[in-house]
C-alpha positions as CSV (number, residue, x, y, z in Angstrom):
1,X,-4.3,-12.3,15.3
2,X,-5.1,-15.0,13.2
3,X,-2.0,-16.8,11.3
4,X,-2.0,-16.0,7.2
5,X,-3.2,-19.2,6.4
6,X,-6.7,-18.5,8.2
7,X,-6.9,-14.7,7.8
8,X,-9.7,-13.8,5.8
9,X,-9.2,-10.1,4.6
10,X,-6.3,-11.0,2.4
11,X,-8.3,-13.3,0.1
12,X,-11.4,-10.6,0.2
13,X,-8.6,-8.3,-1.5
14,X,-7.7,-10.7,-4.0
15,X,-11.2,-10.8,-5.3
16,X,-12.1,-7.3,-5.0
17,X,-9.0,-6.2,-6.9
18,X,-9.5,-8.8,-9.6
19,X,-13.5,-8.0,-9.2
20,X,-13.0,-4.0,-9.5
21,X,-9.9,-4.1,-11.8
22,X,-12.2,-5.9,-15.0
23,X,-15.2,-3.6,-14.0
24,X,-13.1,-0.3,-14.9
25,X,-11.1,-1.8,-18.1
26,X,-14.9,-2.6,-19.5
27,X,-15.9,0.5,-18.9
28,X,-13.3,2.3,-20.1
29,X,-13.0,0.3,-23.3
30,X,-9.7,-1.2,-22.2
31,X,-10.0,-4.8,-22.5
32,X,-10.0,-6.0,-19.0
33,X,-7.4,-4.3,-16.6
34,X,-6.7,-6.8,-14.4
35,X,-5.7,-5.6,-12.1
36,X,-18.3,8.8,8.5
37,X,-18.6,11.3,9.6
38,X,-15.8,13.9,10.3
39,X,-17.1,14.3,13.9
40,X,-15.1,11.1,14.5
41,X,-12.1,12.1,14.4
42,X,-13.1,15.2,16.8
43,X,-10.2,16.3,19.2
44,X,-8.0,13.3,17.6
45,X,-5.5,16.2,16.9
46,X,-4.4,17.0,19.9
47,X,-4.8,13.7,21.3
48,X,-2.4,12.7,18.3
49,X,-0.1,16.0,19.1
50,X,0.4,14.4,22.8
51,X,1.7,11.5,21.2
52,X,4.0,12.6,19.5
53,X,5.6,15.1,21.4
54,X,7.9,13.5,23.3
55,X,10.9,13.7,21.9
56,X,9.7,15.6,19.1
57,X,11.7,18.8,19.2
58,X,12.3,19.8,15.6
59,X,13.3,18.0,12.1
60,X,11.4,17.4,9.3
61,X,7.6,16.0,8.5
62,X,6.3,12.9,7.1
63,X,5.2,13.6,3.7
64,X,3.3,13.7,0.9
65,X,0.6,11.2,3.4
66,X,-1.4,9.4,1.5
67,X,-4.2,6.4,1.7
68,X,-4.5,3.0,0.3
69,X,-8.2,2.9,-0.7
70,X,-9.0,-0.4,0.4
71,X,-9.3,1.1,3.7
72,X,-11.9,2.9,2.5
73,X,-13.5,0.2,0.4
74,X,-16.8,0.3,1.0
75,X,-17.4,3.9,1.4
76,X,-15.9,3.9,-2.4
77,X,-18.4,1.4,-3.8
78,X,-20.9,3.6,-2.6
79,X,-20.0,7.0,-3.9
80,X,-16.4,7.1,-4.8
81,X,-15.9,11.2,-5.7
82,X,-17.1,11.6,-2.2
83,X,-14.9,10.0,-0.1
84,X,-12.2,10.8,-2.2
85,X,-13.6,14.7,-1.3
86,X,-13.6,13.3,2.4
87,X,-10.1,11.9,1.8
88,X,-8.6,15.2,0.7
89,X,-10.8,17.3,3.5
90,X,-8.9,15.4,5.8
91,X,-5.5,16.3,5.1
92,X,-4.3,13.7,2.6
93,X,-2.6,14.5,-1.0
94,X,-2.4,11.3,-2.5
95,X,-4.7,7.7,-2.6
96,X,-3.6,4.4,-4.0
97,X,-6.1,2.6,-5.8
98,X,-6.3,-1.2,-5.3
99,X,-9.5,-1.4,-8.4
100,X,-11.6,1.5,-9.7
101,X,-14.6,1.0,-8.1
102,X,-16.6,0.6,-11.4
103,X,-15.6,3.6,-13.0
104,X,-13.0,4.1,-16.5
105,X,-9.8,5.7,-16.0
106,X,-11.2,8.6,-17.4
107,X,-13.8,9.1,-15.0
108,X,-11.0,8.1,-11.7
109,X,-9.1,11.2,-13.6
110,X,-11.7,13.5,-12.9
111,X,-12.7,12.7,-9.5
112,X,-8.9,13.2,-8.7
113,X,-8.7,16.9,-10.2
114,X,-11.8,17.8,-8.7
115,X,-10.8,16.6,-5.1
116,X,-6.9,17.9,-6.1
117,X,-5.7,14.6,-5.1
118,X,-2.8,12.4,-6.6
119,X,-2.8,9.0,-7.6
120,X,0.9,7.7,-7.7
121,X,0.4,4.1,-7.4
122,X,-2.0,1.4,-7.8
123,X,-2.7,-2.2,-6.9
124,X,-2.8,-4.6,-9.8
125,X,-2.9,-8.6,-9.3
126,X,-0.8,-11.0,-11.0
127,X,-2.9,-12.4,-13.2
128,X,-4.3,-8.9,-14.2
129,X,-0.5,-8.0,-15.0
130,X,0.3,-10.9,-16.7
131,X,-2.9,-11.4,-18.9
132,X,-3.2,-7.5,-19.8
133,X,-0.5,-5.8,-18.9
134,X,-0.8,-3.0,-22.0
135,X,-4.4,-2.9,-20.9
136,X,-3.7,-2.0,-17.5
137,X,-0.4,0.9,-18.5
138,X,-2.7,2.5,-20.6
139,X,-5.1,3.1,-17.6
140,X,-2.3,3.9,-14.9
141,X,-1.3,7.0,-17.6
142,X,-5.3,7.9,-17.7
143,X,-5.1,8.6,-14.4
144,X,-1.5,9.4,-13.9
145,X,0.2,6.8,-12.1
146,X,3.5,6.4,-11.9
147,X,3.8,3.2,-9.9
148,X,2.3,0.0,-10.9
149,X,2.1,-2.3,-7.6
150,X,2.2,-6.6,-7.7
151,X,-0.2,-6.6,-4.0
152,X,-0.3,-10.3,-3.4
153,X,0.3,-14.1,-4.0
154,X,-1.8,-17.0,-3.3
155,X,-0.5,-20.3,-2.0
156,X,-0.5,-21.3,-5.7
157,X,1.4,-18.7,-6.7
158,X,4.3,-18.2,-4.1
159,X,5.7,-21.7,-4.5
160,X,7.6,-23.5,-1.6
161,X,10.8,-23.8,-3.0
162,X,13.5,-21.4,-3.1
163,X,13.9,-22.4,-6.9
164,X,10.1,-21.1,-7.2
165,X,11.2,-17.7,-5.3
166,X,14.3,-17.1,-7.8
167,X,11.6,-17.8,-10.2
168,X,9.0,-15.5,-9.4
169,X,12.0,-12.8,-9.4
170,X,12.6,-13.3,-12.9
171,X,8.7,-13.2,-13.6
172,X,8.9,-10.0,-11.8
173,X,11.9,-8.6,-13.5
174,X,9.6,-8.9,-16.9
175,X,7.0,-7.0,-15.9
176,X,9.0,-4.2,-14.6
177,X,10.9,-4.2,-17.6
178,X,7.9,-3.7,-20.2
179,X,6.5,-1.6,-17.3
180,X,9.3,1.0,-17.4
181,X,9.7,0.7,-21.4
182,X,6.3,2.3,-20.9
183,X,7.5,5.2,-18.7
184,X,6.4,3.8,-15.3
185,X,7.8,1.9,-12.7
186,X,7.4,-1.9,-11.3
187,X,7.0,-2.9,-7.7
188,X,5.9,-5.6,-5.4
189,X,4.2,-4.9,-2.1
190,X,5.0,-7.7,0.9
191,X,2.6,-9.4,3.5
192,X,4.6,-11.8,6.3
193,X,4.3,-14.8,4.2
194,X,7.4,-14.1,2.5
195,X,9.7,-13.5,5.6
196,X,8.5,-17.4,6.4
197,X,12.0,-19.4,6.2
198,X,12.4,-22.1,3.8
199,X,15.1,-24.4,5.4
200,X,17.4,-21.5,6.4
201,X,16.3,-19.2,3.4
202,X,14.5,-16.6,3.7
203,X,11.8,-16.2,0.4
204,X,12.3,-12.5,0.4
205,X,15.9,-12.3,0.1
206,X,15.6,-14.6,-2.5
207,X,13.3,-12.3,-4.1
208,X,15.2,-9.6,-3.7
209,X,18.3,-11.0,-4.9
210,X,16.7,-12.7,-8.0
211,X,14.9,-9.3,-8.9
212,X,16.6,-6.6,-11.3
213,X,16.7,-3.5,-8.4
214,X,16.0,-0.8,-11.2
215,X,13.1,-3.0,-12.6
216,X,11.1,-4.2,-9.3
217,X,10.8,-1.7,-6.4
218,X,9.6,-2.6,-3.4
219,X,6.3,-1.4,-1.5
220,X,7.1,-2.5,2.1
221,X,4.0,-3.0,4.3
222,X,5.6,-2.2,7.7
223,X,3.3,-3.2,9.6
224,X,3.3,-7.1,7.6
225,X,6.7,-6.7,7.9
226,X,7.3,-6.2,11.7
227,X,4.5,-8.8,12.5
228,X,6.8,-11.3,10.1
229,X,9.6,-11.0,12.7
230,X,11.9,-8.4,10.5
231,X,13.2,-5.5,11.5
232,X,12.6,-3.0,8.1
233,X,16.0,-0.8,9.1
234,X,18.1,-3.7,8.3
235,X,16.2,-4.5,4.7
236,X,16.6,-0.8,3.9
237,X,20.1,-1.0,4.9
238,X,20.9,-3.9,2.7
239,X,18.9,-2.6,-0.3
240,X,19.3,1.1,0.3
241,X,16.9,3.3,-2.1
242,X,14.9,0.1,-3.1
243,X,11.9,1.1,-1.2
244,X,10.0,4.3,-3.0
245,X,6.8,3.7,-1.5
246,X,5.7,2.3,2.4
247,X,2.0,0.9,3.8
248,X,1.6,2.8,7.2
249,X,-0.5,0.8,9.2
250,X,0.0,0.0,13.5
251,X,-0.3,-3.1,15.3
252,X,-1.1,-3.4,19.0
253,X,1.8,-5.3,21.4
254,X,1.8,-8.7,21.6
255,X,-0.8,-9.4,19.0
256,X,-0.2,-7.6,16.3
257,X,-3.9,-6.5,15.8
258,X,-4.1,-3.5,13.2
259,X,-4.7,-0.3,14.9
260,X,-4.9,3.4,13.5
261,X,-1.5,4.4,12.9
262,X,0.3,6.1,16.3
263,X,-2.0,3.8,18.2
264,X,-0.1,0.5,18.4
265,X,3.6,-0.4,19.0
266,X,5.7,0.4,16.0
267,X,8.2,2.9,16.3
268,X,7.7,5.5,13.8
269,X,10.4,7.8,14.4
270,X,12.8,5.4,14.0
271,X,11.8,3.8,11.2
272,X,11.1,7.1,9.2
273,X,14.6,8.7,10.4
274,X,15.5,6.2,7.6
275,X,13.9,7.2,5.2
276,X,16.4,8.8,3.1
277,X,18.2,5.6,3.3
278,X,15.4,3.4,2.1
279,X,14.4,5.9,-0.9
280,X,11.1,6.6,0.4
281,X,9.3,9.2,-1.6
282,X,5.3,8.2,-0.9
283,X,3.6,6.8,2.6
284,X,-0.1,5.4,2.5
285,X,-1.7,5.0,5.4
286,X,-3.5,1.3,5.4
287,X,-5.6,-0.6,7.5
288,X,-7.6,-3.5,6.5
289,X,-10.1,-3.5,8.8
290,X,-10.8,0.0,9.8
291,X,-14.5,0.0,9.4
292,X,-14.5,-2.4,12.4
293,X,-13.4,0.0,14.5
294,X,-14.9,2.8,16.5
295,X,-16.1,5.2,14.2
296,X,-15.6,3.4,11.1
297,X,-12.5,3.6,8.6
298,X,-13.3,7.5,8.5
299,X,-12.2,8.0,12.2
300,X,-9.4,5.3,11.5
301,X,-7.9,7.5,9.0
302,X,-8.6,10.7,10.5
303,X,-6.3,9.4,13.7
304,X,-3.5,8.1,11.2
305,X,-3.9,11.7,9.5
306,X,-3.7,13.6,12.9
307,X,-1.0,11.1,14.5
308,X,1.7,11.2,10.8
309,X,1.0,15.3,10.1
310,X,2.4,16.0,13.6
311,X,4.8,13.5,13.8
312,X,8.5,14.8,13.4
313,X,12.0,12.8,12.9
């Protein structure tokens, strides 16, 4: 796996969130909101089953599952109320929007109802938040999110100082507190660059610490997470109920490359028999470069789908 300074999908969401994001404010009137076939996944159930059962002899399910639609990015640019259809055929209740695909809140509303999928959450850049934020909670209550997610930093952005990180957790506390004046809440999703030490510090911590907990939520990526070196039972027992919503993607041993979810090396069960702890209440099944994969991101989220549904803990 390529380090984080050389991987290219990252920056490709930057510009697609920042790209899609303006495209639905204009359309809606908002001034800019800143942000396969089925057949794939055929006998993936019980090939997903088999995983899981080991060990699997009662407790409860993993749910509501949901997807992070930048998995599914280009099959949205080219007809987004069908794959959200194809999304909900597969199993799933709820998507997280990272842009809207050309289309006004409005419109993302009705494609929602008709598919009976939930939107709790959606990915907004920085800039977008700071630049428009009224612009972009007035289309998170169009379409009924309840969750307004900070996705990413650039190197310009993150700083290298842990005065810049204590910093960026004040910037972050004044989002989330016009955010939840509003009625919604504030969080920040993590990749691995922030688990890289700065002396002896670790930038997340500093985050964390330097972040009001009712204000800023936390989105952890467990898969960006792992792959940073951190073991996520030890952040959710240090910040217990701090982490409302998870990304659910795998990684194979050794290299970390993304893989459908109950395909690579992370330990699902043991990370979700903590969920309670962590305050999980949403799980979005991500992977960034699905469409690479046999059968496209369709059959990538049809084996996550088959693999969570049946998994117990």
């Amino acid at each position: 796996m390529p380090d984080e300074a050389s991987r290219p999908p990252l920056p490709d969401r930057r510009a697609f969130l920042a790209a899609l994001g303006g495209a639905a404010l204009a359309a809606s009137g908002i001034s800019a909101l800143a942000c396969a076939t089925n057949g794939a996944g055929n006998g993936s159930e019980s090939s997903a089953s088999a995983r899981v059962a080991g060990g699997a002899t009662g407790g409860a399910k993993i749910r509501p599952l949901g997807v992070q639609l930048y998995t599914v990015r280009d099959e949205m640019k080219r007809d987004a109320a069908a794959t959200l259809a194809r999304v909900a055929q597969i199993g799933y209740t709820e998507v997280e929007f990272a842009g809207y695909f050309d289309h006004s809140p409005s419109e993302i509303r009705a494609m929602l109802d008709a598919s009976r999928l939930t939107a709790p959450s959606a990915h907004v850049p920085l800039q977008m938040l700071q630049g428009d934020l009224g612009g972009v909670i007035a289309a998170a209550k169009t379409i009924g999110h309840e969750y307004i997610v900070c996705p990413w930093l650039d190197a310009s952005q993150r700083g290298s100082t842990v005065e810049a990180w204590k910093s960026f957790g004040g910037t972050l506390t004044d989002i989330g507190r016009r955010v939840q004046q509003a009625g919604l809440q504030f969080a920040y999703h993590n990749h691995d660059f922030e688990f890289t030490k700065i002396g002896d510090v670790v930038p997340f911590e500093v985050l964390l610490a330097n972040s009001d907990p009712q204000l800023v939520k936390i989105e952890m990526d467990l898969y960006w997470a792992t792959k940073g070196g951190q073991d996520p039972l030890a952040w959710f027992a240090k910040y217990p109920g701090r982490f409302p919503l998870v990304h659910v993607k795998d990684g194979s041993a050794g290299t970390m490359e993304m893989e459908p979810v109950g395909s690579g090396s992370i330990d699902w069960k043991r990370i979700f028999a903590k969920r309670e702890l962590a305050g999980i209440k949403h799980y979005f099944v991500e992977h960034d470069n699905a469409a690479d994969g046999p059968g496209g991101a369709f059959a990538s989220i049809t084996s996550s789908y088959d693999y969570l549904s049946a998994l117990t803990v």
